[in-house]
N, C-alpha and C positions, 0 to 999 in steps of 0.2 A: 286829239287836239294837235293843232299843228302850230308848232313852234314859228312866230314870225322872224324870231331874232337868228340870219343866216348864220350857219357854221356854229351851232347850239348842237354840242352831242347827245342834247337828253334825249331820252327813248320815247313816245310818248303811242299810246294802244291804240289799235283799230280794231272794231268788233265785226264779225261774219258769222254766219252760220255757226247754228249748235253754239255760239256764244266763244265761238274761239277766238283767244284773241293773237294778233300776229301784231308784229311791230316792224317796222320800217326806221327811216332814218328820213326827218321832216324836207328835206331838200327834195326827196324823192316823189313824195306827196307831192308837193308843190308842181314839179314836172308833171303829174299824170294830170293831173286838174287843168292846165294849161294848155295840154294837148286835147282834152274832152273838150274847155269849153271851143274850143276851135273849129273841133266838131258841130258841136252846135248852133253856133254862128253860121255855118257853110248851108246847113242842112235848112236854116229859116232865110235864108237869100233865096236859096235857089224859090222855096216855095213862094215868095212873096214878088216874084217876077211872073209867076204862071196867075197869081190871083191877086190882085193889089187888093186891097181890105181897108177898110177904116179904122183907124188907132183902135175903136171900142171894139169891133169885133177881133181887130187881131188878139185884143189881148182874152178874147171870148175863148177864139180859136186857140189859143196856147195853152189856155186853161183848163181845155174840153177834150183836143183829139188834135191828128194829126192824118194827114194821107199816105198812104200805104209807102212812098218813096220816103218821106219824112221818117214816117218806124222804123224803113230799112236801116235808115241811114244812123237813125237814134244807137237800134241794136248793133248795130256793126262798129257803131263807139263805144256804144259801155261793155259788146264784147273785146275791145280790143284791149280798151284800159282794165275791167278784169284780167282779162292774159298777161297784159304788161305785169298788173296788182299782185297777180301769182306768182308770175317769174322770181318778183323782186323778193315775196314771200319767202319762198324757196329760198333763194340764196340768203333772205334775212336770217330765215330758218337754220339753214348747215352753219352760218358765221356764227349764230347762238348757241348751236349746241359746242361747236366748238371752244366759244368762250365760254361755255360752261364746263366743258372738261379738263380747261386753262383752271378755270378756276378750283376745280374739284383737286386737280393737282396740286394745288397752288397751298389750295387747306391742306391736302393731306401733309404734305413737304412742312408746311408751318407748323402741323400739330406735330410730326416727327422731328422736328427742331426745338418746339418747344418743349417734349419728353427729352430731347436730348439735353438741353441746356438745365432741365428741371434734375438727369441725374448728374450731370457736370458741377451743378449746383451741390447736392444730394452725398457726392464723392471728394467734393474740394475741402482745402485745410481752411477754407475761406470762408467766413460766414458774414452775409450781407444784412445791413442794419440797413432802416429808412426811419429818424428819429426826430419827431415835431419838438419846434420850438417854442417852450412856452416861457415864460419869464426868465430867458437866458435858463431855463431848465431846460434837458433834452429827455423828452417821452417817449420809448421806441412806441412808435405804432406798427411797424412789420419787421420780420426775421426769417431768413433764410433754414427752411427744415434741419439743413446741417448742424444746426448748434448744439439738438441734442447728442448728437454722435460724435462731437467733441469736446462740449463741456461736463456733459452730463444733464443738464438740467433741460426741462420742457420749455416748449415755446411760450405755456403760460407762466411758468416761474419766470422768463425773461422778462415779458411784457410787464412787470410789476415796476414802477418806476425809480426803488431803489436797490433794485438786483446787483446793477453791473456797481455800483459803488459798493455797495456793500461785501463782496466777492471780490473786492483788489486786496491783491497780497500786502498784509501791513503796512511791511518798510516801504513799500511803494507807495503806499495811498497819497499820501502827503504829494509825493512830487507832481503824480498824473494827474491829480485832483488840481492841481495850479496848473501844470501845463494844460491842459482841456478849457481852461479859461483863455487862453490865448485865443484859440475857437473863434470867438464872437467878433476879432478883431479882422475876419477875414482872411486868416491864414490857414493856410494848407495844412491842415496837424498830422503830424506821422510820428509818432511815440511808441517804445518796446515796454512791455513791462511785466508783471507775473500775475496769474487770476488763478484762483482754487477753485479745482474741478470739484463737482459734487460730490465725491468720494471723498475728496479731502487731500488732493495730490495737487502740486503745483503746476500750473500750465504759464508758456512765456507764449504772450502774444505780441504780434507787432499790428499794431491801430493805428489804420490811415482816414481820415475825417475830413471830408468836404462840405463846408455850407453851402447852401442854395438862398438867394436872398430875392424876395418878390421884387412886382413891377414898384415898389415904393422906396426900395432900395433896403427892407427889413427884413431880418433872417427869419428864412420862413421853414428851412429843412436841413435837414443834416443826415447824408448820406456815409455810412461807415462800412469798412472791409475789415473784418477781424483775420488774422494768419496766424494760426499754432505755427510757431518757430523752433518747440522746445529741443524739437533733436537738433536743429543748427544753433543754439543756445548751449547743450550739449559740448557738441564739435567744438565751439568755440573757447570754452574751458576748458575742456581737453588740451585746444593749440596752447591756452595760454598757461598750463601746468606744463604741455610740453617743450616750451619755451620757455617757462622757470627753470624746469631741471634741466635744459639744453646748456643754461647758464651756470650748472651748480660750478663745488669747487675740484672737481672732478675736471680734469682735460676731455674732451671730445672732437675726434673729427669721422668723419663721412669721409667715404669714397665709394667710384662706380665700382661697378662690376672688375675692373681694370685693374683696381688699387689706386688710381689718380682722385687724389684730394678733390672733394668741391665743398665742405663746408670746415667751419672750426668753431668751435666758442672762447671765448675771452679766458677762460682759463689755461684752454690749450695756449694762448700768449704767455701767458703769465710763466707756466711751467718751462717752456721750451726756448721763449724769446723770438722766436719769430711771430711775426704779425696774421692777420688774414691774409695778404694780400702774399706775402711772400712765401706762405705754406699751399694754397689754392692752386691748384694746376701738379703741385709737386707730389711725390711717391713719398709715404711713412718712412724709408730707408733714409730719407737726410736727418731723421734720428736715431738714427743704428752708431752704436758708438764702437763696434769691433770688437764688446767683450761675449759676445754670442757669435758662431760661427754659422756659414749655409747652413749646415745639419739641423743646427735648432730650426731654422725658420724655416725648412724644410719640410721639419715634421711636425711645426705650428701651422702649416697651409695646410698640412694633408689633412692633420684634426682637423682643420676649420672648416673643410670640404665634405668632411663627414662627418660630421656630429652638429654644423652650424654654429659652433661656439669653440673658443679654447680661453686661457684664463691662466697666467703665471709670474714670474715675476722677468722682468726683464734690466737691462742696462740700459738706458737713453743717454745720448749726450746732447747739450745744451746750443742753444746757437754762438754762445762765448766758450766753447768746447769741453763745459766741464760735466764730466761723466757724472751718473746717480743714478739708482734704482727708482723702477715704477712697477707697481700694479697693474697689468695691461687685461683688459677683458675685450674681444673682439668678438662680435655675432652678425653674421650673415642676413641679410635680410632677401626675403625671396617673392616674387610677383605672383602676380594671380596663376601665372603657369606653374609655379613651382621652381621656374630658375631661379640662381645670385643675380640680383639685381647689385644692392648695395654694400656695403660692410662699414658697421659702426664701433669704433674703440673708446673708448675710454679706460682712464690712467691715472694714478694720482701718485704723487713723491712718497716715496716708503722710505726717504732717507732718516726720519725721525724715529720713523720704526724701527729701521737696521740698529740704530745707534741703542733703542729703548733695550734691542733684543742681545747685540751686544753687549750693555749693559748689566742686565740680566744675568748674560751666560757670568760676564763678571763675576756677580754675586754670587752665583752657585758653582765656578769652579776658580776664583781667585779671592784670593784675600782681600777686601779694599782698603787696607793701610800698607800694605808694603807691595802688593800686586803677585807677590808669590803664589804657587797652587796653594789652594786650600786641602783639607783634608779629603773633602770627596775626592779630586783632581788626584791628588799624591794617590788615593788608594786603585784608581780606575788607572792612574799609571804604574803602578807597582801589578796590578792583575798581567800588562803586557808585557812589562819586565818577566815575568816568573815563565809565561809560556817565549818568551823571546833565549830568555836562559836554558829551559830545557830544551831548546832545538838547537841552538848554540853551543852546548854545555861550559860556557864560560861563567863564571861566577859572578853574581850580585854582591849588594852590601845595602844595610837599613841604616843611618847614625844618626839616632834621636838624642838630639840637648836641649837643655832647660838654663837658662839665664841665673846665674846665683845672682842670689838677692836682689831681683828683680824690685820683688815687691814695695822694699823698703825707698826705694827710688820713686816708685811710682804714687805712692801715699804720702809721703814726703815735701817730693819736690813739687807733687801732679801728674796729671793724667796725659800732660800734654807733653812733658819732659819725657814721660816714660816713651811716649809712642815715637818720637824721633830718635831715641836708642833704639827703636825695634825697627826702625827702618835703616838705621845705620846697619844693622845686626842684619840683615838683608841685604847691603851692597856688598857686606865682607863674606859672608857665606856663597852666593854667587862669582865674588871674584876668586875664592880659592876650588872650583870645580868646575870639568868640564864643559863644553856646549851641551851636550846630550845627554848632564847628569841634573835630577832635579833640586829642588830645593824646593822647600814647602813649610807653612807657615800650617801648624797643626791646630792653633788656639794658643790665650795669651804669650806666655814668651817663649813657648814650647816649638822646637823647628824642626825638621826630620831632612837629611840631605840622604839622596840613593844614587849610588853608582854603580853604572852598566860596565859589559863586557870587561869584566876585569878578567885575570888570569885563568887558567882552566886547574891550575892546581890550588888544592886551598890555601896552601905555605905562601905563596907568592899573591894570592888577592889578599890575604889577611894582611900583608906587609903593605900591599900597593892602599888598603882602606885607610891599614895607622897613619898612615904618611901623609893621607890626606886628610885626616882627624887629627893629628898635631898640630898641621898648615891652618887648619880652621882654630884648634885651641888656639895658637897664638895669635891667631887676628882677632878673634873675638878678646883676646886679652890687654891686645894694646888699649893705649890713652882713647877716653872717648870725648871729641870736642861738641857739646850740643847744644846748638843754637836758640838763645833765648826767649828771640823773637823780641828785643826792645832797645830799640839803638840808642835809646834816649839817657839809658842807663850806662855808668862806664862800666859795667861787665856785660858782655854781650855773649858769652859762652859760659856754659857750666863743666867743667872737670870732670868727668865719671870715670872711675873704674870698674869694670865688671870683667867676669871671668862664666866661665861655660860649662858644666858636669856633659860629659859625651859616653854614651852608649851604643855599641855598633853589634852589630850580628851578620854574620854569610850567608847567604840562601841561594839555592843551585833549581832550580826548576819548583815542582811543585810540590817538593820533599817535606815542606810545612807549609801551611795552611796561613793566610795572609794575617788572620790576626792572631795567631800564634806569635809568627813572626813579630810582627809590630808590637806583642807583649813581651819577646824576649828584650827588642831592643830596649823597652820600657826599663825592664829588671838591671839590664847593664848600667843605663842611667841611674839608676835609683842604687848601685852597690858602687858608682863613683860617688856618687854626691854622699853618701855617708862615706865614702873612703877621704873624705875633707876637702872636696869641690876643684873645681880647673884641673881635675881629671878626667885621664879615658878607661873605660872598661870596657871588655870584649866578652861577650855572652857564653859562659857554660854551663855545661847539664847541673851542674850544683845550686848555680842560681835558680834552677825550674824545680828544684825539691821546694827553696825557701819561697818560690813564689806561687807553689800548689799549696803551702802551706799557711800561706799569707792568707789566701782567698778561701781553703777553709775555715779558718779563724774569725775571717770576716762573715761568712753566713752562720757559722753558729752565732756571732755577736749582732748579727740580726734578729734570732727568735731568743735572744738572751734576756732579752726588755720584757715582752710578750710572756714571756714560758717563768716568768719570778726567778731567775736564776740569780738575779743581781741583789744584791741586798748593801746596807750602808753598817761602815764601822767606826766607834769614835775612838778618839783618842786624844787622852785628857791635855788639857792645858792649863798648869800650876804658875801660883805665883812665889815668889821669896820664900815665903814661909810651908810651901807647898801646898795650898791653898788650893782646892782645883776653882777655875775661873771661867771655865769653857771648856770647848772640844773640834778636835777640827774633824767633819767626815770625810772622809775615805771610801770611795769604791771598790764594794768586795762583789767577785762573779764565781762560784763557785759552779762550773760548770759540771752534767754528769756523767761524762766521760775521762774529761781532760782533767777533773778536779780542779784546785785553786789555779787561777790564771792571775798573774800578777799585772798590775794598774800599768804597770809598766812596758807589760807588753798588750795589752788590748786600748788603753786610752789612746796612744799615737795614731792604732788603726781606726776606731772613732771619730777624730779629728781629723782625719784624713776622709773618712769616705763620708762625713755627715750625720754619721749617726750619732755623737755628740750632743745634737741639739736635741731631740727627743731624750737623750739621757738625762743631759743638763737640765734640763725643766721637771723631769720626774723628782732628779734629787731635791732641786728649788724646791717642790713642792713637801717632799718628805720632812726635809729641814725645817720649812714654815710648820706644818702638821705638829712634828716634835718639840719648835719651840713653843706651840700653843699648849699642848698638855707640858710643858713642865713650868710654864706659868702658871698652874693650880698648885703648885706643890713649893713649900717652903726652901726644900731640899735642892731646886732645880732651879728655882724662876730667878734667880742673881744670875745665870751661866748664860756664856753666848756661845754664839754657832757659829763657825767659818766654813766655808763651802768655795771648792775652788771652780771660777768661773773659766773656761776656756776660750779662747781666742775670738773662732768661731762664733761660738755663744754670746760674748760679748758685740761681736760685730753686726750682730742682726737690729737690724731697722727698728722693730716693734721689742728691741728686749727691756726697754724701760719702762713699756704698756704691761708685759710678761708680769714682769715683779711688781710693779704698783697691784695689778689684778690677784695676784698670789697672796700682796699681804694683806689685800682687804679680805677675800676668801678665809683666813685662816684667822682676821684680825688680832697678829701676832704684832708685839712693839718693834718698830724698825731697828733699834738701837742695840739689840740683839742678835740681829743678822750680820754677821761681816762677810764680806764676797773679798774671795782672794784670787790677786791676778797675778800676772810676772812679770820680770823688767819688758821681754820681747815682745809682750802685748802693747808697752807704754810706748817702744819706738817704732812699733811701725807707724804710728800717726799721734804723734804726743797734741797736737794742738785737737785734734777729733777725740779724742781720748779722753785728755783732762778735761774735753766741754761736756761730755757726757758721762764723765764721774761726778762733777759738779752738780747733775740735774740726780743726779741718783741720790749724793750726801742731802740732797731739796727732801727726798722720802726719809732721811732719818737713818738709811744705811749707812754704813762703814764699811773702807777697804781695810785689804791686807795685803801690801808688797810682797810677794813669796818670792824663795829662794834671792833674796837681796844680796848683793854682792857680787853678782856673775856678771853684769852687766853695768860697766864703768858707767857709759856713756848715758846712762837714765842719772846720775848725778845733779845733771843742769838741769833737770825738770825736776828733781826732787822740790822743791821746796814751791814749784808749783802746783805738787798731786798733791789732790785732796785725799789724803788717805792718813790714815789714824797707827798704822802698826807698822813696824818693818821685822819680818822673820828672814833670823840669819840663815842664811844655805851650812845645810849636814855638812857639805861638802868642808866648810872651812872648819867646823865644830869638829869634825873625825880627825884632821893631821894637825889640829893647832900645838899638837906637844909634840910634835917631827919637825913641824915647818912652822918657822919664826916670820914668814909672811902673813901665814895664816892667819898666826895669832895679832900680829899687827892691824889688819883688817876687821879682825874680830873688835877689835878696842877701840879701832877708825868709827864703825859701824854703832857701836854703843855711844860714845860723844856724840856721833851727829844727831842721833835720839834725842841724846839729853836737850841737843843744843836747840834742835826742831820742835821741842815737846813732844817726840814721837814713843807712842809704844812701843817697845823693841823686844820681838820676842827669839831665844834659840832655838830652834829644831834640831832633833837627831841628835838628843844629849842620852849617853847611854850610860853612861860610866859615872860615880859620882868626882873622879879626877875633871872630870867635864864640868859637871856643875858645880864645883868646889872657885875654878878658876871661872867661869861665868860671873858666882856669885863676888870673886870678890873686886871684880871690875864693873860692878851695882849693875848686872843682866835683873831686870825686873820678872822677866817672865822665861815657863820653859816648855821646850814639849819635845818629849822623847823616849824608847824602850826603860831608862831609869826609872818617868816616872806611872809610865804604863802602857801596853801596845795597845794598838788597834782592836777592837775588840764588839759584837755586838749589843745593840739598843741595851737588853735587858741586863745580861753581865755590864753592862756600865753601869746603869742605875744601880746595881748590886756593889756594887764599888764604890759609888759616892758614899752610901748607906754605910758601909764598913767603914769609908773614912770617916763620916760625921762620929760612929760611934767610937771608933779609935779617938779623935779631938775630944768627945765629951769625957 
């Protein structure tokens, strides 16, 4: 078929032999037809000029045959246009197979594009959606194979039309679910958000969504690129934790390799006072403050160079020049080759620290009221002393003093009055003693002052210690003026007199032992203050007999409780008619070595070391016990009990829980218990005292002023103690027929009874000259070897008995 329409590239078939078909190009066609019939034409002239014909036969003749020139001529055209027919063949031929090997090429290059693009596809973080629009729902219909190799799930789990909503991370649902509705409005959506992999692990994608809207102008597609971002999601908290912490309060700067700044964070302002702009470009040495020389930082580079780190404390100075410690931590940071690229510091003010640590050392080797060493300090100085002595062989000195009558000051006036004498008592012991000699504050008012390099003979350090152990007695002695602390009042100072008991000892290298040493200087103390106070004593070997002998006494009188050694003894208390009326006990310790040990010498040591109070609550208890059985008995149950309470004893917090609990235990009547105290217990704190004898008379007990009369100054609180008895002290009962004061006291002591309505009873009547004159200045009551000693439980009971039977 031959195309009429010129310049028509369609191919169109020509059939030949064997049914092959060849194809041309229709232009070409048209040429050979145009040249044939031309032929033909030539070939029916010439014949029609040798034979003229009649229209009916020529068309006979054309229909039938032709003459032998005519055939020539016929064949000599359709061979030519054949030849031309093949030629064009030919070449239509090679131009066909050529485009067919264009073409073959063509496939193959496009299917190895599209296997590429198919693994491109196959390997990318990108997964291709194509998702129809049905009622503003989107329905995926196609998905890029990739999806399962990055969400996990199958192409047909996707295809489900509530997959991908169903699979958004919670907290996000909400948002993406609204923003995805912007969609419809013809916007370009690009949204990050989090999806859960099929495992169950979070995946961050970022979603970019294109509509496609038909020839109506109706959304008719929505084309989506999903992108796993999770590692740059990742990265990206990363920066911004690493930009949180770049910010803590911690200084930080950067520098190159060089040591030249190029970054800082706002703390490093804060600390140093310089800006960014004015520390950037500069070297860390414009805060070097001079207190670290090249050596240090000499040997902070070479660490830093070899290890990648160094880490200590440093001095900075400020950009208003004021010096302070920092924390400096410095670490290298190194490239992918292994060299210093960087190096990061960071630093933070330790001045709070210094001050905490400072502080600190304070409390463990300074006193915090008066700032003197402490005892640890004094002892960790007295160790150098002792080896500084024996290399020197010059002599040392210990001079331990104790404050007389501290205490009565401090319970008295207060705790606060007390503690500004103790710090007065600290500027005057310091100013009487060298630079290089100490002073030390040991616990309460107790002070130890040591002095170095004194003489090398002992004669001459003993003189050079007195001399400076007089200079301190008499400054401790002087007027104490101590400020009240209340302007408001016209006395703004209180008066004190105090005086000082001083104890000194030599020590020459390491000849004794540090707490040897520090117990003799004890003992020198302790034989002044019994020598009558605002004395000095000097330590000799005689005093370490009485002080070996002291500390044996005191552990036997620790297993003395324990081991039954101690037992109680009564001793009766008559009235007028001699009548017994009671009994006071008496602590008996019959030890089995030492045999009798008298009250006199073991109770002070008691009282002294504590063990008192374990005594004192046994006896409580024995007294309650006894007054309970002799409340069964006729004989017994009128008589009371006195028990002398000690000091100590009495000062404890819980001792009025003690006794309440004792006489429910024993449910003995309180009115038969008397506790007997002494004037010294009632001054050291008369107003704490009398409140707490008050809550005690609340239980039904009774006091007993003992030894009455030693102590003037308890006069102005008499008649505020609640107390029922006053026994007169032996002491004035022994000389009243020598000494005409005594007896005047004695008789002072009886009126005020009468006058108080107070019981008044004598102790230590031995003699009946004693009781004769007692009796006839109307002494109601006695108690003394006249009218029986001390003696145990059962020989006393044995003695009432004989008395009743004697009266009946």
């Amino acid at each position: 078929m031959i195309d009429p329409i010129p310049g028509n590239s369609v191919l169109v078939p020509l059939t030949g032999k064997k049914s092959r078909r060849f194809y041309c190009r229709p232009g070409t066609l048209r040429q050979l037809a145009f040249f044939l019939g031309c032929l033909l034409h030539g070939a029916g002239a010439a014949a029609a000029q040798q034979m003229p014909l009649a229209p009916v036969q020529q068309y006979a003749l054309q229909s039938t045959s032709y003459d032998s020139s005519s055939i020539i001529l016929i064949v000599v055209a359709i061979t030519a246009v054949l030849t031309s027919l093949s030629y064009y063949l030919i070449i239509t031929k090679e131009k066909l197979d050529r485009m067919l090997d264009r073409t073959q090429q063509i496939t193959h290059q496009l299917k190895r594009s599209t296997e590429q693009l198919s693994y491109m596809v196959a390997t990318s973080p990108t997964v291709l959606f194509a998702l129809k629009v049905e009622q503003k729902r989107l329905i995926p219909h196609w998905i890029s194979d990739n999806l399962t190799r990055i969400t996990g799930y199958s192409i047909e789990e996707a295809l489900e039309p509530l997959w991908w909503e169903q699979h958004l991370y919670e907290k996000d649902r909400g948002r993406v679910l609204k923003e995805s509705r912007a969609l419809f409005s013809g916007k370009h959506q690009v949204y990050e958000y989090r999806f859960i992999h099929k495992k169950g692990s979070v995946l961050w994608i970022r979603d970019e969504q294109q509509l496609i809207i038909d020839e109506n102008g109706l959304p008719k597609e929505v084309l989506a690129a999903w992108t796993e971002i999770t590692d740059r999601k990742l990265e990206e908290i990363d920066l911004r934790i690493a930009a949180t912490a770049f910010e803590v309060n911690e200084g930080i700067l950067i520098t190159d390799k060089t040591g030249r700044i190029i970054r800082v964070n706002s703390a490093f302002t804060r600390l140093t006072g310089y800006t960014m702009e004015e520390a950037i470009g500069q070297y860390p040495d414009i805060l070097q403050s001079g207190m670290q020389d090249k050596t240090f930082y000499a040997k902070l580079w070479e660490e830093l160079k070899q290890n990648r780190h160094w880490e200590g404390e440093v001095w900075d100075r400020h950009k208003n020049g004021t010096i302070y410690p920092v924390w400096l931590s410095v670490s290298a940071v190194t490239d992918h080759t292994g060299e210093i690229s960087h190096y990061v510091s960071a630093f933070f003010d330790i001045s709070a620290l210094k001050e905490a640590e400072e502080h600190i050392r304070n409390l463990a080797f300074y006193d915090p009221l008066t700032h003197l060493p402490n005892r640890r300090l004094m002892l960790d100085r007295l160790g150098i002393a002792l080896v500084s002595s024996q290399r020197s062989q010059h002599y040392g000195a210990l001079m331990m003093m104790d404050l007389d009558r501290f205490k009565i000051l401090n319970d008295t006036q207060g705790h606060d009055l007390g503690d500004k004498l103790l710090i007065e008592v600290a500027k005057r012991l310091q100013s009487c003693v060298r630079e290089g000699d100490t002073v030390a504050r040991m616990g309460g008012d107790e002070f130890v002052v040591m002095l170095e390099n004194l003489s090398k003979k002992p004669e001459e350090a003993a003189v050079q210690t007195l001399a400076v152990a007089e200079k301190i007695r008499e400054a401790l002695a002087a007027t104490y003026w101590l400020d009240l602390g209340n302007p408001s009042e016209n006395k703004n100072h209180f008066e004190h007199h105090s005086s000082a008991s001083i104890g000194l000892v030599l020590f020459l290298g390491h000849t004794v032992p540090i707490n040897d040493l520090l117990k003799r200087a004890d003992m020198a103390m302790y034989q002044a203050k019994h020598a009558g106070r605002d004395t000095i004593r000097v330590f000799d070997p005689a005093m370490q007999s009485v002080f070996n002998e002291r500390n044996a006494l005191e552990a036997d009188l620790r297993h003395a409780l324990s081991g039954g050694e101690l037992d109680l003894l009564f001793q009766v208390q008559v009235n007028a008619e001699g009548q017994a009326v009671g009994a006071e006990i008496l602590l008996h310790w019959q030890h089995p070595q030492r045999g009798f040990v008298p009250p006199a010498k073991f109770v002070p040591l008691a009282e002294e070391t504590g063990l008192i109070l374990p005594i004192g609550q046994w006896v409580l208890n024995r007294a309650c016990a006894i007054l309970a059985a002799w409340a069964d008995h006729p004989l017994t149950r009128h008589l009371t009990v006195s028990v002398n309470i000690s000091a100590r004893q009495f000062r404890q917090p819980d001792f009025i829980d003690q006794l309440r609990a004792v006489l429910a235990e024993f449910e003995v009547d309180p009115g038969r218990l008397k506790l007997e105290i002494n004037e010294s217990l009632v001054m050291e704190n008369p107003e704490a005292v009398i409140a707490k004898m008050v809550e005690i008379n609340k239980l039904g007990v009774e006091f007993a002023m003992d030894d009455f009369g030693t102590g003037y100054s308890s006069l102005a609180y008499l008649s505020l103690l609640p107390v029922n008895q006053l026994k007169i002290d032996k002491g004035f009962i022994r000389d009243f027929s020598k000494n005409s004061q005594d007896a005047a006291i004695i008789r002072s002591i009886l009126s005020l009874g009468r006058s108080l309505d107070l019981v008044v009873i004598a102790e230590g009547v031995e003699t009946k000259a004693q009781w004769r004159y007692l009796s006839k200045y109307r002494c109601p009551y006695f108690q003394g070897y006249f009218f029986g000693r001390p003696i145990p439980l059962a020989e006393f009971e044995d003695y009432l008995a004989k008395k009743e039977l004697e009266s009946s």
